[in-house]
C-alpha positions as CSV (number, residue, x, y, z in Angstrom):
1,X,0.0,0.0,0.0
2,X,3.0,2.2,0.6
3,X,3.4,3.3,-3.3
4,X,-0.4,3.8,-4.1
5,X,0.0,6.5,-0.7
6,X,3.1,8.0,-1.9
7,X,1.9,8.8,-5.9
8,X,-1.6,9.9,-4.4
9,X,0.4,12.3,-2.0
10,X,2.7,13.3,-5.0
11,X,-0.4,13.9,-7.3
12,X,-2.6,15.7,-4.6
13,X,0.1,18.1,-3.8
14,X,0.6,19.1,-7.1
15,X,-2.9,19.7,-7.9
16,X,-3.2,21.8,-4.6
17,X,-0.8,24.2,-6.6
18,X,-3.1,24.3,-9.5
19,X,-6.0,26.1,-7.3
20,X,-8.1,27.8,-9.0
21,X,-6.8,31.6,-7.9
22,X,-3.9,30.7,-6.1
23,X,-0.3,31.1,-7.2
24,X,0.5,28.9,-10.4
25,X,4.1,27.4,-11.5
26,X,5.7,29.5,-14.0
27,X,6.0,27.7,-17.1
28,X,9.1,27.0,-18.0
29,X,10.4,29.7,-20.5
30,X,12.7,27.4,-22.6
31,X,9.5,24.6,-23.2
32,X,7.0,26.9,-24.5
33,X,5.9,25.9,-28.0
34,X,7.8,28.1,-30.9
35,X,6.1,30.6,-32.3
36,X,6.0,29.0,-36.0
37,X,4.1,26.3,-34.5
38,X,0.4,27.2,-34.9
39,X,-2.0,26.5,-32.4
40,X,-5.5,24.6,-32.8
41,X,-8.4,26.4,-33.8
42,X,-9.3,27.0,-29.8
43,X,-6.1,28.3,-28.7
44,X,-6.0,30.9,-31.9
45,X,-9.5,31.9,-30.0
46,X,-8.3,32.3,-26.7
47,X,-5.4,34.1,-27.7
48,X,-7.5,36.3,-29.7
49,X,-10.0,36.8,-26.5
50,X,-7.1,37.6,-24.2
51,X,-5.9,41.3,-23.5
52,X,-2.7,42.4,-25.5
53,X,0.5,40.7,-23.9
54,X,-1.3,38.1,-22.3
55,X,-1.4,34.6,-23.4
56,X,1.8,34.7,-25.2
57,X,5.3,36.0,-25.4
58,X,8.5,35.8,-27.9
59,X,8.6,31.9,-27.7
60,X,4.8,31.7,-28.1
61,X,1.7,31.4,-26.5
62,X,1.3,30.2,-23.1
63,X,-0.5,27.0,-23.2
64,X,-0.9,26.9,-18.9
65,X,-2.8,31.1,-19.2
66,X,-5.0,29.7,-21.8
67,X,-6.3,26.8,-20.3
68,X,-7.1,29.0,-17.0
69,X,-8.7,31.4,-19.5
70,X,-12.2,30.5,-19.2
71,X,-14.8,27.1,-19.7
72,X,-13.9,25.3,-23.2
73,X,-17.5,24.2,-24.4
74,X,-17.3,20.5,-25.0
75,X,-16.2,21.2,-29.0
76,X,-13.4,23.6,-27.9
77,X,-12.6,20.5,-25.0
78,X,-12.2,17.7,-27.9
79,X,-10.0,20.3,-30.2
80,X,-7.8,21.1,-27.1
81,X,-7.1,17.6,-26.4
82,X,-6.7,16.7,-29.6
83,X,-4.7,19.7,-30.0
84,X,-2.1,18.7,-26.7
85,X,-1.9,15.3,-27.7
86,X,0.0,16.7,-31.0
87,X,1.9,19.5,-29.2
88,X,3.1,16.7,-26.2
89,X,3.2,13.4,-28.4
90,X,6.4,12.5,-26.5
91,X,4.2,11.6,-23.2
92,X,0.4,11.9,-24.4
93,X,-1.8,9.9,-25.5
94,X,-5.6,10.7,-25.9
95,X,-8.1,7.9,-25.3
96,X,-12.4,7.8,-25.9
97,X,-13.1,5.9,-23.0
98,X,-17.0,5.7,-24.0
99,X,-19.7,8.3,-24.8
100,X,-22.1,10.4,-23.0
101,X,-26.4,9.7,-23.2
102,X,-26.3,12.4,-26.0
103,X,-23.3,10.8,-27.5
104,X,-20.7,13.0,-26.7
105,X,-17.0,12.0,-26.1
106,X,-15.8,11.2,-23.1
107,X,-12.1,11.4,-23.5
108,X,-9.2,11.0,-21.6
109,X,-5.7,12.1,-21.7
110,X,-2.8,9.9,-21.0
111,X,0.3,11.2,-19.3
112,X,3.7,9.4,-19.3
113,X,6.8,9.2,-20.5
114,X,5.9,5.9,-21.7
115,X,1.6,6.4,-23.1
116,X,0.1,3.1,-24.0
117,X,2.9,1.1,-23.0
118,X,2.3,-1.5,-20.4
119,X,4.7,-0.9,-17.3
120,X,5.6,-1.9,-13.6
121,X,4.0,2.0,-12.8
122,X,1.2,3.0,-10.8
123,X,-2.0,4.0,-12.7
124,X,-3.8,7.2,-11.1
125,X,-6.5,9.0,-12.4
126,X,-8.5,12.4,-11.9
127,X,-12.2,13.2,-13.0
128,X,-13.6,16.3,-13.3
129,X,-17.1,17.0,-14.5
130,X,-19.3,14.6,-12.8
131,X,-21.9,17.4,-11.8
132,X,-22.2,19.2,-15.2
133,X,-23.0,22.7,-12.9
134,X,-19.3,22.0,-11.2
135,X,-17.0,23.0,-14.1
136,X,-13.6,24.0,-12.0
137,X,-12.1,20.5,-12.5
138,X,-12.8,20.7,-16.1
139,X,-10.4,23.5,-15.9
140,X,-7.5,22.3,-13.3
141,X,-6.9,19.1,-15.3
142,X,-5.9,20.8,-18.6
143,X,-4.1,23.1,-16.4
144,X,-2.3,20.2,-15.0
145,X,-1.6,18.6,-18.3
146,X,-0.3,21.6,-19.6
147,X,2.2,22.6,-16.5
148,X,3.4,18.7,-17.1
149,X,4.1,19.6,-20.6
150,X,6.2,22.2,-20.4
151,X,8.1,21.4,-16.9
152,X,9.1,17.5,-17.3
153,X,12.2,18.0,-18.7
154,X,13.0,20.6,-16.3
155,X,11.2,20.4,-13.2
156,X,12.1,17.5,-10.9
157,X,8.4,17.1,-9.6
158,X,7.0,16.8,-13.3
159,X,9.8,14.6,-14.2
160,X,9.2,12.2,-11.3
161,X,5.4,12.5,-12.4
162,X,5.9,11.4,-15.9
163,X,9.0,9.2,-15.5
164,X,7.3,7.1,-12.5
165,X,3.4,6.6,-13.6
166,X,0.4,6.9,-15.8
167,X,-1.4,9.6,-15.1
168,X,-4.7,9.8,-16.8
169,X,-7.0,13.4,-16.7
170,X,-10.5,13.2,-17.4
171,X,-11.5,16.8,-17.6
172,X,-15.9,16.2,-18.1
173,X,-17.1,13.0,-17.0
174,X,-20.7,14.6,-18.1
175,X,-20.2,16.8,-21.1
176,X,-24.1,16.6,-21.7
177,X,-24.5,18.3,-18.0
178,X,-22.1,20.8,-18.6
179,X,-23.7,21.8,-22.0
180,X,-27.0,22.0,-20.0
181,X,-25.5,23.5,-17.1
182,X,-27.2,21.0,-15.4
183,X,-25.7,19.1,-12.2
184,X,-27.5,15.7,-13.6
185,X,-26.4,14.4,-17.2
186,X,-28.9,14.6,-19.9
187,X,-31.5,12.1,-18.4
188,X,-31.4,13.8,-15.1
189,X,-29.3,11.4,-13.4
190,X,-27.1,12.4,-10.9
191,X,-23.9,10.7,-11.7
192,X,-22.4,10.3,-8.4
193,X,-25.4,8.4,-7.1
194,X,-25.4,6.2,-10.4
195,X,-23.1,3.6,-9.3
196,X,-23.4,-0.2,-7.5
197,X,-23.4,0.3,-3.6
198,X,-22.5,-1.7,-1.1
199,X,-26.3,-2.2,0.2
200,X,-27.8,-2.8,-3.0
201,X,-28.3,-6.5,-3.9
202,X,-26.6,-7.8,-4.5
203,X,-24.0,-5.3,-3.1
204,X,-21.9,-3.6,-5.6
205,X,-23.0,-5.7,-8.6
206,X,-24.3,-3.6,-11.7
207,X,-28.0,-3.5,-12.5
208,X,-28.1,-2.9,-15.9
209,X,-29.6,0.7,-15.7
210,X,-26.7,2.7,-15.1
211,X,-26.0,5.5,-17.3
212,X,-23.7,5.2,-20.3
213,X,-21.2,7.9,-18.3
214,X,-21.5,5.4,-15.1
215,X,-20.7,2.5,-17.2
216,X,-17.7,4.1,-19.3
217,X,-15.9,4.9,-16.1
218,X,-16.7,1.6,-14.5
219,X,-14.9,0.1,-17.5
220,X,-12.2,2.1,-18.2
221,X,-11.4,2.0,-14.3
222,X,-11.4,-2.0,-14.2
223,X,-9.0,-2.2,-17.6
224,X,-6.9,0.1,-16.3
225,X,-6.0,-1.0,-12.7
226,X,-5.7,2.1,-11.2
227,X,-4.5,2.4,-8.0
228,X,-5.2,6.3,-6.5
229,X,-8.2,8.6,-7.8
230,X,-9.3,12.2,-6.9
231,X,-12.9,13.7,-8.6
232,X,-13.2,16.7,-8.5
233,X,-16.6,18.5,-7.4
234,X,-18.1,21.8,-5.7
235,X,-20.1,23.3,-3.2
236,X,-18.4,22.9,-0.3
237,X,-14.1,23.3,0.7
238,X,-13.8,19.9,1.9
239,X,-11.5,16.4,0.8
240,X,-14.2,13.8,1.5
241,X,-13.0,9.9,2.1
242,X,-15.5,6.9,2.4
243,X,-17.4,5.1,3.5
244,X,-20.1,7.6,2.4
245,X,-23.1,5.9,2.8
246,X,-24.8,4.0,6.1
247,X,-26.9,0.7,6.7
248,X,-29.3,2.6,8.5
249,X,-29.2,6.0,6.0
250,X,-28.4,7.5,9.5
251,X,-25.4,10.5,9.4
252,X,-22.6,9.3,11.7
253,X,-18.8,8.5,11.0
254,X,-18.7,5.2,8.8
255,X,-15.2,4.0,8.8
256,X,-13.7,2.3,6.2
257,X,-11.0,-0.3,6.5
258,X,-8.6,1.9,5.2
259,X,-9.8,4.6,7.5
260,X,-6.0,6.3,8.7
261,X,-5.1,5.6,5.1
262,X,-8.0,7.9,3.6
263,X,-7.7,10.5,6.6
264,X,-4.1,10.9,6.4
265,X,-4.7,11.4,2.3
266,X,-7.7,13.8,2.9
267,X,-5.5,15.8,5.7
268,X,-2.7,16.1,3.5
269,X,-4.8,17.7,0.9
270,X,-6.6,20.3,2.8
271,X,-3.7,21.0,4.7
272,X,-1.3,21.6,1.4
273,X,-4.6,23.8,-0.3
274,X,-4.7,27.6,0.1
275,X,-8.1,27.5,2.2
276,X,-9.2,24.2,2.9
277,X,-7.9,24.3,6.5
278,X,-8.3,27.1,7.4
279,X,-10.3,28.3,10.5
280,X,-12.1,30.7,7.9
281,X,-13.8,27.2,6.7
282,X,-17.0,28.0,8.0
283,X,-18.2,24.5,7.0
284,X,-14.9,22.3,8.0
285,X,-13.1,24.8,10.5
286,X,-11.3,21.9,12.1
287,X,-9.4,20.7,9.3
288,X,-11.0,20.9,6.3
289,X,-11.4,17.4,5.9
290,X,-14.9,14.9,6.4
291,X,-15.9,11.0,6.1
292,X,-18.9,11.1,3.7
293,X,-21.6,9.4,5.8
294,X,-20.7,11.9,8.6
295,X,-21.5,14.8,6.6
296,X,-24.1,13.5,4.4
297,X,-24.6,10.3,3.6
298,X,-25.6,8.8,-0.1
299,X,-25.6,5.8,-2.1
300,X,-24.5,4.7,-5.5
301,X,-21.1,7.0,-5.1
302,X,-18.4,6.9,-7.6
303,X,-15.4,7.3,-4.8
304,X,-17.2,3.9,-2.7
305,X,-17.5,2.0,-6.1
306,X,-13.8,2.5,-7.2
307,X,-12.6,1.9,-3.3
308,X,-14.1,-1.9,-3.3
309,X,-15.0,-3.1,-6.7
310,X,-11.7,-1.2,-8.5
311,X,-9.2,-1.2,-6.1
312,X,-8.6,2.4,-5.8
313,X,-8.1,4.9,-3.3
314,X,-10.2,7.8,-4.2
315,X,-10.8,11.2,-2.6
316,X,-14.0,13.7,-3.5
317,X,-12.0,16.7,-3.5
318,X,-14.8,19.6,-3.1
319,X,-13.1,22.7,-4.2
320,X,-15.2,25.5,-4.6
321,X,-17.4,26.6,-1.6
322,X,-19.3,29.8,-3.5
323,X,-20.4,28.2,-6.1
324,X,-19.2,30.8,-8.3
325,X,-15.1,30.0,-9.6
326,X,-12.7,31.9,-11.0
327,X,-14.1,33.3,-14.2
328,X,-17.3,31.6,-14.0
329,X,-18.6,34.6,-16.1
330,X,-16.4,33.3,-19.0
331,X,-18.4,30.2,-19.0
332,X,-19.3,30.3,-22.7
């Protein structure tokens, strides 16, 4: 269990950097893209929306400002991806893990210095866009790709990042949400109440009705083998462990077996984040951190599923407490 712990503490850290409004790594200078190297369509966009000597510089434009630059609707998503996967070839590769209700592309973005090959590495994955209404995570995982891009050769955490593991980035489990701006997915489902539970019957077996999103994930979880997972949500400032739900539907702590394991994770993250910890957590002012079931419980939840069926410590990281997000008005 030791390496699992020590990549999840390694990815968590890094993404606590990528907060949406707190200080970003510089991209590094010397690995920007070159000027004669055009852009996709998007990134001519944004680079055309941003203010004059933003976005770019001498060497060319700033991948990491752009992808902070506002919401990519789910056609400027799939160019972007499409688009990195070209600019970072050497460590991406750029998998359709299944499609949405409204047949939309769910992709996801392979990071290594090794993509598609089979290796002795840890597998860890981060999904954003499970609530279509919760768009931040969208955001933070290009980010993330993009910081990874131009830092690995460089940047001893990135190069331990791409050198040691796969790291796959999800950025909108429900692309028919987010085009709705709705927190379901297009048949009103709420996604992270769409998988098999433990008190179902039989426990943790599928039904047969899940949603295409549900079952996508649920596939391309168990063919991968991953072994640490973070989703990414909002409403609250909060790193949430299981168990989340309770025989009795009563709220109270429901430990898990891996119980230190998730609450050392969980303190970790809040404590590395800008806010989460912080007394000023008016929700979580003793640590920023909460088991599901003792905050709320619920049933059919994604981090649950992947914790006994898929083998995979998962956190809900919730990251936004307002409900508004950086730039939320550039949601377009």
């Amino acid at each position: 269990m030791e390496r699992p712990r020590a990549v999840l503490l390694l990815l968590l850290g890094l993404l606590c950097l990528l907060e949406a409004g707190s200080g970003l790594p510089a991209q590094s200078g010397s690995l920007k893209r070159k000027k004669k190297k055009k852009g996709s369509s998007v990134e001519l966009r944004l680079l055309n929306e941003s203010q004059a000597g933003s976005g770019s510089s001498a060497s060319g434009p700033d991948y990491l400002y752009l992808a902070l630059r506002r919401y990519l609707n789910n056609q400027e998503l799939t160019e972007w991806l499409q688009s990195y996967e070209k600019r970072c070839k050497s460590i991406a590769r750029l998998t359709k893990i299944g499609t949405s209700a409204q047949d939309r592309p769910l992709w996801a973005l392979e990071i290594s210095d090794r993509p598609g090959q089979a290796e002795a590495e840890p597998a860890v994955k981060y999904v954003g866009g499970v609530h279509g209404d919760e768009p931040t995570g969208r955001v933070l995982t290009l980010a993330l790709a993009e910081w990874l891009c131009a830092n690995y050769k460089t940047d001893a955490r990135a190069k331990r990042i791409i050198s040691t593991m796969h790291l796959w980035l999800l950025p909108a489990m429900n692309p028919d949400g987010f085009d709705a701006r709705s927190r379901g997915n297009s048949a009103g489902q709420d996604l992270n109440r769409d998988f098999p539970d433990r008190f179902s019957s039989p426990p943790m077996e599928p039904s047969g009705s899940e949603q295409p999103e549900t079952k996508a994930i649920m596939d391309w979880t168990l063919a991968t083998g991953f072994v640490a997972s973070a989703s990414m949500h909002e409403g609250a400032l909060v790193a949430n462990y299981p168990w989340d739900g309770t025989d009795d539907r009563s709220t109270r702590y429901e430990a898990c077996p891996d119980d230190a394991v998730f609450r050392h994770l969980a303190t970790l993250y809040a404590s590395t984040h800008k806010h989460m910890a912080s007394p000023d957590n008016a929700e979580f002012p003793n640590g920023g951190t909460t088991n599901g079931a003792n905050w709320y419980p619920i049933y059919g939840s994604m981090q649950d599923w992947n914790y006994v069926v898929g083998h995979c410590l998962e956190l809900t990281l919730e990251l936004r407490w307002d409900g508004a997000g950086p730039g939320r008005e550039r949601w377009m």
